[in-house]
C-alpha atoms as one frame of an Amber mdcrd trajectory, in Angstrom:
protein
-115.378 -35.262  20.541-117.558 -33.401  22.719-115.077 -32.359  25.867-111.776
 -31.629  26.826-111.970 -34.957  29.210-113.304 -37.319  26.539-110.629 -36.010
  24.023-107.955 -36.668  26.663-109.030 -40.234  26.884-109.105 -40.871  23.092
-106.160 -39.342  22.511-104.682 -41.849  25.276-106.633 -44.774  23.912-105.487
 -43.940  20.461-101.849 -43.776  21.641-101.222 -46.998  24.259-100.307 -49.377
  21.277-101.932 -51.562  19.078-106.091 -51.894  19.257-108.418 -53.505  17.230
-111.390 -51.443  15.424-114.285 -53.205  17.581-112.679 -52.469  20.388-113.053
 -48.798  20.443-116.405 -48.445  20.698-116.654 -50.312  23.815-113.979 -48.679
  25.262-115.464 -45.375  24.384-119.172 -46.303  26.053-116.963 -47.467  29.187
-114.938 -44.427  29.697-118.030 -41.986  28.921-116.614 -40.399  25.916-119.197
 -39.070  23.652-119.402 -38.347  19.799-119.739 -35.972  17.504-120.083 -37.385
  14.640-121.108 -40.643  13.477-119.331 -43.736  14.757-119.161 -44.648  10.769
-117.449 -41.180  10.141-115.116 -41.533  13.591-114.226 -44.925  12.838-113.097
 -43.696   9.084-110.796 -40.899  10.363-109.339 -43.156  12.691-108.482 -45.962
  10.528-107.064 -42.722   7.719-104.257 -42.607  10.320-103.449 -45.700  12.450
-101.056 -48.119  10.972-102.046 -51.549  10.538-100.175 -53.738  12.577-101.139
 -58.000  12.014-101.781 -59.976  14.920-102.094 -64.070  15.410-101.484 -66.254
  17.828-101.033 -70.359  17.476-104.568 -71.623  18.466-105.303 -75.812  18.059
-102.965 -76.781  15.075-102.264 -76.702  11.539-105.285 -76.806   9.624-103.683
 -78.071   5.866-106.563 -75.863   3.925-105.821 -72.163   5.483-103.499 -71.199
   3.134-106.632 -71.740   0.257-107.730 -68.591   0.632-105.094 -66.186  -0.150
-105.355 -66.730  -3.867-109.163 -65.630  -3.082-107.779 -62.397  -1.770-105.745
 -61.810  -4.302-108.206 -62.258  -7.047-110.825 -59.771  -5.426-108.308 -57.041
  -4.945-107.042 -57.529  -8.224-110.129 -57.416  -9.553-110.736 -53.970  -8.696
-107.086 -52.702  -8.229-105.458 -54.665 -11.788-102.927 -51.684 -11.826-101.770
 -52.371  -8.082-100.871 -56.306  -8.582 -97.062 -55.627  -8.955 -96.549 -53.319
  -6.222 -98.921 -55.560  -3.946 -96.834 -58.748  -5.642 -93.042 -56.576  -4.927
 -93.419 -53.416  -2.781 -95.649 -55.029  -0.106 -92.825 -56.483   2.822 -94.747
 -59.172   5.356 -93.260 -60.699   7.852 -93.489 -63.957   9.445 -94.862 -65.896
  12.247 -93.339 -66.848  14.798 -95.342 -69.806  15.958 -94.925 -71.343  19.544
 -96.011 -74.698  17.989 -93.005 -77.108  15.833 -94.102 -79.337  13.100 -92.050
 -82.649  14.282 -89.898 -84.827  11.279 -91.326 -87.766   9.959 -88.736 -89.584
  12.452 -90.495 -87.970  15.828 -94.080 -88.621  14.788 -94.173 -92.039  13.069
 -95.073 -94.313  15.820 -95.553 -97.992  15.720 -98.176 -99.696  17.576-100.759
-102.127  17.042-103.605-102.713  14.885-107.039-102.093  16.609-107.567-106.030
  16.631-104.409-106.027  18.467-103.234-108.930  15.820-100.871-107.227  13.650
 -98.970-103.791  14.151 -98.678-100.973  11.718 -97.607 -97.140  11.499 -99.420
 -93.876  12.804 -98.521 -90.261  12.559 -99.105 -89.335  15.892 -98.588 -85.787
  17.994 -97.204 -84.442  14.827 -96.307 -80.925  16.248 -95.226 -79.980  19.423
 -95.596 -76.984  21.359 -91.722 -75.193  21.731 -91.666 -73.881  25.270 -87.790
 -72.338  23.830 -90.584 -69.824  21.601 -92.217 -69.119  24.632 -88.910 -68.251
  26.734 -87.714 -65.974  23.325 -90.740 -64.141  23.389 -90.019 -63.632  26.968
 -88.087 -60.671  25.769 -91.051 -58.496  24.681 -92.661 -58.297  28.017 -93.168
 -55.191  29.040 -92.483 -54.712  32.845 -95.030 -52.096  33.294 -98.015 -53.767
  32.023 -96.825 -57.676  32.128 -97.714 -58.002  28.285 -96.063 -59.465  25.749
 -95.386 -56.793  23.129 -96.815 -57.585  19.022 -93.354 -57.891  17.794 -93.123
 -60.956  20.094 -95.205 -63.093  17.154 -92.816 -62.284  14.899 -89.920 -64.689
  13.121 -86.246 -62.596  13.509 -83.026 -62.386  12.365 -80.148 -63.036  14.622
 -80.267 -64.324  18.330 -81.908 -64.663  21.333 -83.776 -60.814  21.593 -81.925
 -59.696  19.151 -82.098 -58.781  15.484 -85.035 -56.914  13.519 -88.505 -59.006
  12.297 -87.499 -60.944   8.823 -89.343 -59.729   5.843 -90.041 -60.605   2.151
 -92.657 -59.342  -0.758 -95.895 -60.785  -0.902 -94.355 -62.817  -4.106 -91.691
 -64.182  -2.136 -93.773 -65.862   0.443 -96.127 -67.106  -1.777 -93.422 -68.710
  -3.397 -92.370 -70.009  -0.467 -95.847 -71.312   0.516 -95.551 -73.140  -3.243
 -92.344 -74.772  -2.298 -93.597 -75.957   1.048 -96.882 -77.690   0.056 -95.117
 -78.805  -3.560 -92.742 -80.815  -1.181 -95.226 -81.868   0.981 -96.766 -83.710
  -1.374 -97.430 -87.551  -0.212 -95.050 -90.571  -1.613 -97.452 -90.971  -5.031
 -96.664 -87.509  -5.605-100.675 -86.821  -5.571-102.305 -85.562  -2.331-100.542
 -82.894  -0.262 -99.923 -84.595   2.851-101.746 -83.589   6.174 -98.232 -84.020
   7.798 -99.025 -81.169  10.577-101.633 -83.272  12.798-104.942 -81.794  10.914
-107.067 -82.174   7.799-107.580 -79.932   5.355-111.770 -77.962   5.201-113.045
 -81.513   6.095-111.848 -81.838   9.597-114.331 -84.529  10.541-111.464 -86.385
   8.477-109.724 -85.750  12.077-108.051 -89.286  11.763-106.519 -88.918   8.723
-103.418 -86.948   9.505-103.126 -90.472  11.626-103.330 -92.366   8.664-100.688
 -90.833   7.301-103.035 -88.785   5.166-102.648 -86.623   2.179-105.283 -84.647
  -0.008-106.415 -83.772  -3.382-108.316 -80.473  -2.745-105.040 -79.520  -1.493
-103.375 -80.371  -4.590-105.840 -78.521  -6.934-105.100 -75.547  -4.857-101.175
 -75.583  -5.313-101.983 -76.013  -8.906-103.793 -72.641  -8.906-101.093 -71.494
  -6.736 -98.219 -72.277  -8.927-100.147 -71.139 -11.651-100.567 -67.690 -10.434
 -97.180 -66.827  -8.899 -95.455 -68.213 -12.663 -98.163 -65.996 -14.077 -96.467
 -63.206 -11.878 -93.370 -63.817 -12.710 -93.717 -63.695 -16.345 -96.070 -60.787
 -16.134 -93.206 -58.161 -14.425 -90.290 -60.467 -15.091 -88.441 -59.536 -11.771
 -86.400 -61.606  -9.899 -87.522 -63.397  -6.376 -85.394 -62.815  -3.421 -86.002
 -65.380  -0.889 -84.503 -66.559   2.266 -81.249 -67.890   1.624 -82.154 -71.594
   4.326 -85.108 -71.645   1.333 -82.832 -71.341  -1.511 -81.337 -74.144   0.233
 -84.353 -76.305   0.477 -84.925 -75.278  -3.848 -81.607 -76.958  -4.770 -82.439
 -80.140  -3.111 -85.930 -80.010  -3.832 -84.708 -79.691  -8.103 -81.744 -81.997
  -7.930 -84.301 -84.497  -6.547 -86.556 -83.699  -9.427 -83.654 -83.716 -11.558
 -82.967 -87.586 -10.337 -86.682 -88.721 -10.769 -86.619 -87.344 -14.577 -83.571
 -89.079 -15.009 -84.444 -92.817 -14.153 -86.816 -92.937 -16.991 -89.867 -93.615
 -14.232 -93.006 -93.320 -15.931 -97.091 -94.256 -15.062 -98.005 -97.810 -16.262
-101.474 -97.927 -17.604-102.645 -99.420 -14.434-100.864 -98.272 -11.296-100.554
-100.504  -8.090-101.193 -99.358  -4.591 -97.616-100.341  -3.833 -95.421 -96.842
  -4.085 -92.843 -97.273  -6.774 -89.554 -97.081  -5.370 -88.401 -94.183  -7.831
 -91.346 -92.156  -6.011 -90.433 -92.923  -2.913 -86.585 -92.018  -3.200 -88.146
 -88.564  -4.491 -90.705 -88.716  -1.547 -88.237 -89.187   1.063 -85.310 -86.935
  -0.005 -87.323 -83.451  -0.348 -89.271 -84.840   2.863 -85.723 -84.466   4.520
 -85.151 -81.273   3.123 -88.095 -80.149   4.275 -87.607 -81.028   7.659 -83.777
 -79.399   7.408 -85.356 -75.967   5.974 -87.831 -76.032   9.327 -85.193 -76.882
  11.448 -82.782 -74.309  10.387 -85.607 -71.228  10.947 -87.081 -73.128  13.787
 -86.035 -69.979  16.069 -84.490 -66.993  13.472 -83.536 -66.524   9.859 -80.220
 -65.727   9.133 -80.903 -62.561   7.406 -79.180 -63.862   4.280 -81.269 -63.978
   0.759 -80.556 -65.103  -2.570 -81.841 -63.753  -5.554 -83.676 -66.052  -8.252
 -83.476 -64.792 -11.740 -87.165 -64.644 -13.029 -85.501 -66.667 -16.451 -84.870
 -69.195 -13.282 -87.993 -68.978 -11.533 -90.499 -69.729 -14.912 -88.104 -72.533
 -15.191 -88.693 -74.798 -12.156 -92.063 -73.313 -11.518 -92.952 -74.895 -14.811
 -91.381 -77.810 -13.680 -93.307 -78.291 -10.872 -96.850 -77.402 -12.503 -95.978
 -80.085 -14.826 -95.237 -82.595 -11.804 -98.282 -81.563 -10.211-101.042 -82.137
 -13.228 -98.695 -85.906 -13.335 -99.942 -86.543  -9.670-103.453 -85.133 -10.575
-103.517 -87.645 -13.450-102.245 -90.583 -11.481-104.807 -89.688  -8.634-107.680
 -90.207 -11.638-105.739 -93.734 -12.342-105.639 -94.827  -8.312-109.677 -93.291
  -8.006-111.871 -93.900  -5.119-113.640 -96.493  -3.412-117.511 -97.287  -1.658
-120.612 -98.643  -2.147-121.322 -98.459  -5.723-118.402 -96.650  -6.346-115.705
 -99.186  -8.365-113.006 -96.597  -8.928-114.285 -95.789 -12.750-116.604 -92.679
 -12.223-114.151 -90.258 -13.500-114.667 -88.138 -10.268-111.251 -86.896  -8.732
-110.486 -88.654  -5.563-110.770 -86.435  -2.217-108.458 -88.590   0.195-105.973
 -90.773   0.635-104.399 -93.112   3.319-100.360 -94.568   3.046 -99.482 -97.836
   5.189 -96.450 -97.945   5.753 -95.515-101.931   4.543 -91.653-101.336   5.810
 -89.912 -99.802   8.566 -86.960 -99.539  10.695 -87.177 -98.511  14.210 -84.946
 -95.320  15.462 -84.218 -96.760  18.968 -86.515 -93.821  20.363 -89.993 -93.822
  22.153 -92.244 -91.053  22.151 -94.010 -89.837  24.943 -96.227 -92.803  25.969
 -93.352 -95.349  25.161 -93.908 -96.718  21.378 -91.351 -97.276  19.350 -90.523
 -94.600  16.686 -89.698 -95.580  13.187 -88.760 -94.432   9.702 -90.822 -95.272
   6.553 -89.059 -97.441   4.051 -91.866 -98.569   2.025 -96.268 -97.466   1.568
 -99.289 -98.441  -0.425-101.687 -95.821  -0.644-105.219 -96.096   0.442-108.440
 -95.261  -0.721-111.773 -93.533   0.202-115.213 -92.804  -1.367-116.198 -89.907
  -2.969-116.316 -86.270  -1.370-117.843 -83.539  -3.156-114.713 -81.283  -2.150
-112.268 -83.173  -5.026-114.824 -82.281  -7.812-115.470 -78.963  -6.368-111.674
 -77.577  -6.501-110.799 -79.522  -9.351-113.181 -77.331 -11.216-110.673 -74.470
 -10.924-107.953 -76.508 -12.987-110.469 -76.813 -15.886-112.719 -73.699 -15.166
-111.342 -72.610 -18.889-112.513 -75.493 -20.593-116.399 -75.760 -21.367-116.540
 -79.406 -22.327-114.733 -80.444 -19.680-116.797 -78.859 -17.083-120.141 -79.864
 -18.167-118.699 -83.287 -18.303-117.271 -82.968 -14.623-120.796 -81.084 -13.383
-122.923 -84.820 -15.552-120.605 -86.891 -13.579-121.292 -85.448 -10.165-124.746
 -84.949 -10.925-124.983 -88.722 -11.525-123.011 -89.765  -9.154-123.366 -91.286
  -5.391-122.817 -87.716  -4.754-126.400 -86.578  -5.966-129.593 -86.520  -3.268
-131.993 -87.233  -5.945-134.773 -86.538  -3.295-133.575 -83.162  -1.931-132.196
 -82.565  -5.665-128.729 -81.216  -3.493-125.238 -83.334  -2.786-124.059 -85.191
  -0.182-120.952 -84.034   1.253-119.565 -87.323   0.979-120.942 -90.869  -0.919
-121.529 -93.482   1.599-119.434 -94.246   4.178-120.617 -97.532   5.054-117.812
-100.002   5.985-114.718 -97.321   6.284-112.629 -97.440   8.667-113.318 -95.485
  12.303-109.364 -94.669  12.056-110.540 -91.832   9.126-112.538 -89.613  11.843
-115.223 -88.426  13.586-117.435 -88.586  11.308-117.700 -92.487  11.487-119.711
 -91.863  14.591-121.915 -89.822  12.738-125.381 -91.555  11.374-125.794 -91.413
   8.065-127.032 -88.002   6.682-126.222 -86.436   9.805-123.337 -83.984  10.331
-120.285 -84.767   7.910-121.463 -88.125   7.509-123.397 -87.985   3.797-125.145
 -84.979   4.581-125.883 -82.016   2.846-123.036 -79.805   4.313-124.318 -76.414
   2.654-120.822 -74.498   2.481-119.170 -76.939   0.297-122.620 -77.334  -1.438
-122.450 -73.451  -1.785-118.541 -74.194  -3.003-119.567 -76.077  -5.817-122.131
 -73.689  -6.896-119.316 -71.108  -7.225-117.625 -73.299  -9.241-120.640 -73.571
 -11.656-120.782 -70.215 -12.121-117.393 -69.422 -12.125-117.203 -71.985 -15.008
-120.092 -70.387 -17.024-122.892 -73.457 -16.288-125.041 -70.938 -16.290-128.107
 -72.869 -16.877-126.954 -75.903 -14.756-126.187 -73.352 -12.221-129.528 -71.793
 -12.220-131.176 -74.750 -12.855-129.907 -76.054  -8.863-130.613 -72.629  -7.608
-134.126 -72.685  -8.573-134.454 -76.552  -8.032-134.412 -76.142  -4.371-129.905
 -76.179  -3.601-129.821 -72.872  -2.242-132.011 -70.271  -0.534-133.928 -68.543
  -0.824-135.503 -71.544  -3.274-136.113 -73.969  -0.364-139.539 -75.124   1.008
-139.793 -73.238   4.312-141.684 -75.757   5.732-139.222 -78.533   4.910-136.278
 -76.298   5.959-137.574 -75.570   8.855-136.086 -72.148   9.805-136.102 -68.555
   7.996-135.322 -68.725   4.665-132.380 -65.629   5.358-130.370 -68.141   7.666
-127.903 -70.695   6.724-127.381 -73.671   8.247-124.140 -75.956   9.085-126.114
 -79.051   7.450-129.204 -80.202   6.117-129.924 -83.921   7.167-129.798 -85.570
   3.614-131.936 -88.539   2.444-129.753 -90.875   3.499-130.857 -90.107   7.757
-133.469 -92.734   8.498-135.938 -90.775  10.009-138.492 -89.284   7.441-139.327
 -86.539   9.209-135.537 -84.675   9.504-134.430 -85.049   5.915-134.221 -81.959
   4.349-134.200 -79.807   7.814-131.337 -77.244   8.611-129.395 -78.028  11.879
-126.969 -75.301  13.648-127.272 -71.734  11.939-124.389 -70.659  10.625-123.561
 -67.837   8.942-120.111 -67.557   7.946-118.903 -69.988   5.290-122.055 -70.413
   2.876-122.900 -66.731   3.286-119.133 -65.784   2.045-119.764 -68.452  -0.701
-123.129 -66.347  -1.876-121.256 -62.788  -1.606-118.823 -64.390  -4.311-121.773
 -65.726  -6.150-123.582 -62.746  -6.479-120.329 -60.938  -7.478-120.321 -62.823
 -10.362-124.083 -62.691 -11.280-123.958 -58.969 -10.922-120.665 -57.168 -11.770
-118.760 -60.091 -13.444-115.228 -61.638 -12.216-113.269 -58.419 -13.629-115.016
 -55.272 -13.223-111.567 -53.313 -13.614-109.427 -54.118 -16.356-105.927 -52.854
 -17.838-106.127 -51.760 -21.911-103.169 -51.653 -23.823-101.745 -48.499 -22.751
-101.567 -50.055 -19.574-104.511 -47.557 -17.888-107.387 -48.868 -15.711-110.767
 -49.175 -18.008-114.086 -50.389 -16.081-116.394 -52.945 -17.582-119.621 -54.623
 -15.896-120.588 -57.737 -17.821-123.083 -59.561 -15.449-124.696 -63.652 -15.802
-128.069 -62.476 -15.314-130.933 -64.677 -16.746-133.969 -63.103 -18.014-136.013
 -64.374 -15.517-134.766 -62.442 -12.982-135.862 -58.680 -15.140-139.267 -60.322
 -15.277-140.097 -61.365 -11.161-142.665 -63.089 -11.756-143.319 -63.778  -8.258
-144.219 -60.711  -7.423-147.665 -59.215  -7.328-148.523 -58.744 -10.918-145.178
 -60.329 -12.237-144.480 -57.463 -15.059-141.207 -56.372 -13.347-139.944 -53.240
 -13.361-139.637 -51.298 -16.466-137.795 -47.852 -17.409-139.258 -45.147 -19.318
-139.081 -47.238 -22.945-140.593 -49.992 -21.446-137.256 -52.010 -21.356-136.938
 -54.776 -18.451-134.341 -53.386 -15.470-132.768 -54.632 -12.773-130.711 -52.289
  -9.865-128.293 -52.843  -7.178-125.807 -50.646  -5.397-122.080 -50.824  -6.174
-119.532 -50.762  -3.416-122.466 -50.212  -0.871-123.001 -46.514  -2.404-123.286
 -46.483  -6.232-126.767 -47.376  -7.820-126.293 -48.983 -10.573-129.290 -49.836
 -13.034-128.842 -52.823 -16.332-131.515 -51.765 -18.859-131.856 -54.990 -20.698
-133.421 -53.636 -24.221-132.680 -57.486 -25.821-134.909 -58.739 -23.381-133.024
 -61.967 -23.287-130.526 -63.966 -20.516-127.363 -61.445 -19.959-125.425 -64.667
 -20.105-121.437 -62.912 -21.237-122.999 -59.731 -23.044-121.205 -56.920 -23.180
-122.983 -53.408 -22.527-123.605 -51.060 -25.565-123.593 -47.856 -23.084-123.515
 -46.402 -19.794-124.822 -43.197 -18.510-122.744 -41.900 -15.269-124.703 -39.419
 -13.378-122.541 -37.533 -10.727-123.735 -36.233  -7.621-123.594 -32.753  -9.030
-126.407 -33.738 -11.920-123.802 -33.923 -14.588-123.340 -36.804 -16.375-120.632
 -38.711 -18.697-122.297 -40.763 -21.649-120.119 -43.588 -23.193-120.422 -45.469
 -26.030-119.000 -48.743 -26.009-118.354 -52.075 -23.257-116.280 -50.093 -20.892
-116.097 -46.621 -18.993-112.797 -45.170 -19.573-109.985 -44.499 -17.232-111.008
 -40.799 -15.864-115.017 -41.914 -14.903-113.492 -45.201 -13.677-111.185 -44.528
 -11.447-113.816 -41.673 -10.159-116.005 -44.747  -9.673-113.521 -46.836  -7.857
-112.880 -43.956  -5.321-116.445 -43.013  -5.379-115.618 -39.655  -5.648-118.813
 -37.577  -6.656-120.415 -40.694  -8.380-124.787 -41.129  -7.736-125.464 -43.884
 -10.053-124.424 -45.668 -13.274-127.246 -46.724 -16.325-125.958 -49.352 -18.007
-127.629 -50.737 -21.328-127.130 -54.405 -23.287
C-alpha cells in the first residue's frame, strides 16, 4: 500500500467484521487507497489470512433442487484432493441455518376448496411455509447498537434459549446424512417422487403449480439415490461412527420402525399398479410425514445440544435399507410412467412429475388465512404428466456404470417426443397440449416458447454431461457436432454470437417459421457451468488425482478426445498442429497456469487411453520423465500446488 493514510484505511476495512472479496475493491477506489501490487496478488494475501465466515439469508422459498449440487462439489474437490475426503467428510464442523421462514405440517397447508369449474371440491397445498416473525425477534439479539446491524451469527441455528447458547455444529457427513433422512422421508405417498412439500418445484420452476398439486418429483429422487449412495460409500470407506443431533436420532427410529412395519405386512408391487395409493403405502407415507413434521418442530428455534452416536455397523445398515426402498419407488415410477400426446405410458422413459388428489379427507375445524377449511389426507391417487427431459437426464447417474443400459436410455430419448428432429436438439418437455393450467406457468407459454417444449439449453447442456459422463462418446459428439451445442450452431439461425448462451431456443414446435431455432435471453450461468464440467471431462478425465495402494496421491490425465479434434480441419490448411516427430497435439493450460500438451503418436480417438509417458518440465528447466499412466506422488502433489511446475508433455 502506497501511504501511511491508505494503510490506515485497509487495515480498518480489513478489521470492521465480515466483507465479501468484491467488495474490497470498490471500497478501496472510494476511499482513495492505492496499490502496490496487483489487485490479483493483494486479493491473494488477503484471502491467506481472513477467515471464511458463510453468509445466507431466506430469499423467496424452498426451491426442492438446491441441495443437487453439493454432491457436485464434493466430486470436484475430491477429484483433485482424494486424500482430503475424510477430514472434509469428519474434521470439517458446519453449522446451520437459521431460517426466518417455517415449512408448515401437512395439517396447516392442506386446504380444501373448489374445483376451477366450481362443481366439485378437492385438496391444495397452499402457503406451505410461513415466515416466523419469533426468528426475527431472536435474531433481535445480534443487533449491534452502534451500527443498527444484525451481527452474522444472527443466521445461525443455536443451542439453548432465547440469546443464549453457542451456534450448533456437525461434520460435513453428519449433515449430509441428515439432508438423506429429510428428503428420504419426504418422499410422496407411492414412495416415488420426493415431494415439493415446501411451496416450490424442484430446477423446473415453471412447474410453479405443482407444489399446489400436491407435487412430488423424480429428478429429486435420482438425486437422493446418488446421495445415499455416496454418504454409505463414506461410511464404509473410514468406518466411523455418525454423531447427529439427538431430535434427528429421534426422527431415525420412527422413520425405521415405520420401515420395519411396511416390510412386515408382506406389501409388494402387482404387475400393474393402480393410481389409487395402497393403503400399506400410505400408513408408511403418513407416519414418517408426522415425524417429519415433529423433528422440524422440535428445532424450529434451537437444538438441544444433545447428539447420539450411530455405529457405522448401524449406519451401512439402514442406509442400505433405504437405497433399496428408493430403487423400489424408482421401479414403480417406470410401472405408473407418463402421459401426452403420443405418449401411452410404455416408452421406457422415467417419469419427471407427479400430482396426488387427495380422494379422502377429514377437516381439522381450522381455516387458514383467507377462511378455507383445513384438512388431513386420508386417502390419494397419483397423477401423471408427459415427458421432461430432466427424468432421463438424472436418471442417467443411477446407471452411468452400465453401458447397455445407457445407450438404451440415450435410443429412447433420442426417439422419443423429446427429440426436435428439425433442430436435431430436445425439447425440454413433450407436448403439453391438454394439461392442466393448475401445473404452472408454463401453460401460458406457446408452444416452443419459454419452458413450454422448447429447447431450454441448460438442461439440454445437462444431458450432454450425462453422455459423456456415461462414455457415449460418439453419441455425445455426434449432438455436439450435429448442431446441440455451440459453438456448432448456424449463426445465422441462432441469431446471436456464437460465445453466448441463451435461456432458450424457440423449438420447432413455435408456429412461426421464422423464430425456431433463435436464442432468446442471454444467459450465462447454468449452460456455461454445464460446459466447464464437460470440458473437464474431455480434457483431464473425471479423476485426475487418485489414491494407490499405499494410500499416497498419484496423478493420472486420461482425456475423451476424438481424433478429429488433433486434426482441425477447419482451420486454414486443416493439418493441425504437429510436434517435432510429426505426431498430432493438442494443448491447454491446467489449473489456469500449467501447459499441458497430449502428443497423440496412435493417431486415433483418445476415447479411455491411458498415457505411456509424461515429461514435467519445471520452471527451473529441469525436468522429471515418467514411464507409465500416472505421475507419482512427489511431481504430483508439486503439480497440484503448482509449485515450480511450466508445463506437462503427455504421450498415448
Amino acid at each position: 500500500i502506497s501511504s501511511e493514510e491508505s494503510t490506515s484505511t485497509v487495515i480498518a476495512i480489513l478489521s470492521g467484521g465480515i466483507f465479501r472479496p468484491g467488495q474490497l475493491f470498490s471500497l478501496f477506489d472510494e476511499l482513495d487507497v492505492t496499490l502496490k501490487v496487483s489487485k490479483q496478488r493483494a486479493i491473494d494475501e488477503i484471502m491467506a489470512i481472513a477467515t471464511e465466515s458463510p453468509m445466507a439469508l431466506y430469499g423467496s422459498g424452498y426451491w426442492a433442487d438446491h441441495w443437487e449440487y453439493y454432491l457436485d462439489l464434493i466430486e470436484a474437490y475430491t477429484s483433485i484432493y482424494p486424500d482430503g475426503e475424510e477430514s472434509l467428510m469428519y474434521d470439517t464442523e458446519l453449522r446451520y441455518f437459521f431460517s426466518t421462514a417455517t415449512v408448515k405440517p401437512r395439517s396447516q397447508k392442506y386446504v380444501e376448496d373448489y374445483t376451477f369449474d366450481g362443481k366439485s371440491k378437492h385438496i391444495l397445498q397452499l402457503d406451505a411455509t410461513v415466515f416466523d416473525n419469533d426468528k426475527v425477534k431472536e435474531q433481535e439479539a445480534f443487533r449491534n447498537v452502534t451500527t443498527g446491524l444484525v451481527a452474522n451469527e444472527a443466521n445461525w441455528q443455536r443451542t439453548g434459549g432465547p440469546g443464549n447458547g453457542r451456534a450448533f455444529t456437525s461434520p460435513a457427513i453428519t449433515k449430509l446424512f441428515l439432508l438423506g433422512v429429510m428428503k428420504f422421508s419426504m418422499r410422496d405417498a407411492y414412495g416415488m417422487g420426493v415431494e415439493y412439500e415446501g411451496g416450490r418445484p424442484g430446477w423446473n420452476d415453471a412447474m410453479n403449480g405443482l407444489a399446489g398439486m400436491v407435487g412430488s418429483g423424480m429428478p429429486e429422487t435420482f438425486e437422493l439415490s446418488e446421495l445415499l449412495k455416496y454418504v454409505l460409500s463414506v461410511v464404509k470407506k473410514f468406518q466411523r461412527p455418525l454423531v447427529v443431533p439427538s431430535e434427528l436420532a429421534d426422527m431415525v427410529d420412527t422413520v425405521n420402525d415405520a420401515l420395519d412395519e411396511l416390510l412386515a405386512s408382506g406389501y409388494e408391487d402387482s404387475e400393474e399398479l393402480t393410481s389409487d395409493v395402497p393403503k400399506e403405502l400410505f400408513k408408511y407415507w403418513d407416519t414418517v410425514a408426522s415425524a417429519r413434521e415433529s423433528y422440524r418442530n422440535e428445532v424450529q428455534y434451537y437444538f438441544s445440544g444433545d447428539t447420539v452416536e450411530i455405529a457405522a455397523e448401524d449406519a451401512i445398515d439402514m442406509l442400505t435399507k433405504w437405497f433399496d426402498q428408493v430403487q423400489l419407488g424408482v421401479a414403480r415410477s417406470m410401472k405408473i410412467g407418463s402421459k401426452g400426446i403420443d405418449d401411452d405410458g410404455t416408452s421406457g422413459l422415467p417419469p419427471s412429475y407427479f400430482s396426488y388428489n387427495i380422494t379422502k379427507w377429514k377437516r381439522t375445524h381450522e381455516k387458514n388465512d383467507k377462511g378455507l377449511p383445513l384438512v388431513n389426507a386420508e386417502a390419494m391417487a397419483v397423477g401423471v404428466f408427459p415427458l421432461f427431459l430432466e427424468a432421463p437426464t438424472r436418471y442417467m447417474k443411477l446407471i452411468v456404470d452400465d453401458q447397455d443400459k445407457m445407450v438404451d436410455m440415450y435410443d429412447k430419448v433420442l426417439n422419443s417426443g423429446l427429440r426436435d428432429d428439425q433442430l436435431k436438439m430436445y425439447f425440454l418437455s413433450a407436448d403439453l397440449t391438454g394439461q392442466s393450467y393448475d401445473m404452472g406457468r408454463m401453460m401460458a407459454f406457446a408452444a416452443g416458447w419459454l419452458e413450454n417444449q422448447s429447447i431450454w439449453m441448460h438442461m439440454s447442456y445437462k444431458y450432454y454431461l450425462q453422455l459423456i459422463r456415461g462414455k457415449l462418446y460418439d453419441q455425445f459428439y455426434s449432438e455436439m457436432r450435429g448442431g446441440g451445442m455451440l459453438p456448432f450452431m448456424d449463426p445465422k439461425v441462432y441469431g446471436r454470437s456464437l460465445m453466448e448462451c441463451s435461456s432458450f431456443i424457440a423449438s420447432s414446435a413455435f408456429l412461426d417459421p421464422s423464430v425456431v431455432g433463435r436464442g432468446f435471453l442471454a444467459r450465462l450461468s447454468g449452460s456455461t457451468a454445464e460446459f466447464l464440467s464437460i470440458w473437464r471431462l474431455m480434457f483431464i478425465g473425471p479423476n485426475p488425482y487418485v489414491m494407490n495402494d499405499d494410500g499416497d496421491v498419484e496423478m493420472q490425465l486420461i482425456p475423451a478426445l476424438p481424433m478429429w479434434l488433433f486434426e482441425d480441419k477447419e482451420t486454414a490448411g486443416g493439418e493441425g498442429k504437429r510436434d517435432e516427430d510429426g505426431h498430432l497435439v493438442v494443448s491447454y493450460k491446467l489449473f489456469a497456469s500449467i501447459m499441458v500438451t497430449y502428443h497423440n503418436t496412435l493417431g486415433t480417438d483418445l476415447f479411455e487411453v491411458e498415457p505411456t509417458s509424461y515429461i514435467v518440465t519445471m520452471t527451473d528447466g529441469s525436468t522429471v520423465e515418467v514411464e507409465g499412466s500416472k505421475i507419482p506422488t512427489e511431481t504430483a502433489v508439486k503439480i497440484r500446488k503448482l509449485l515450480g511446475v511450466e508445463t506437462i508433455d503427455v504421450y498415448f
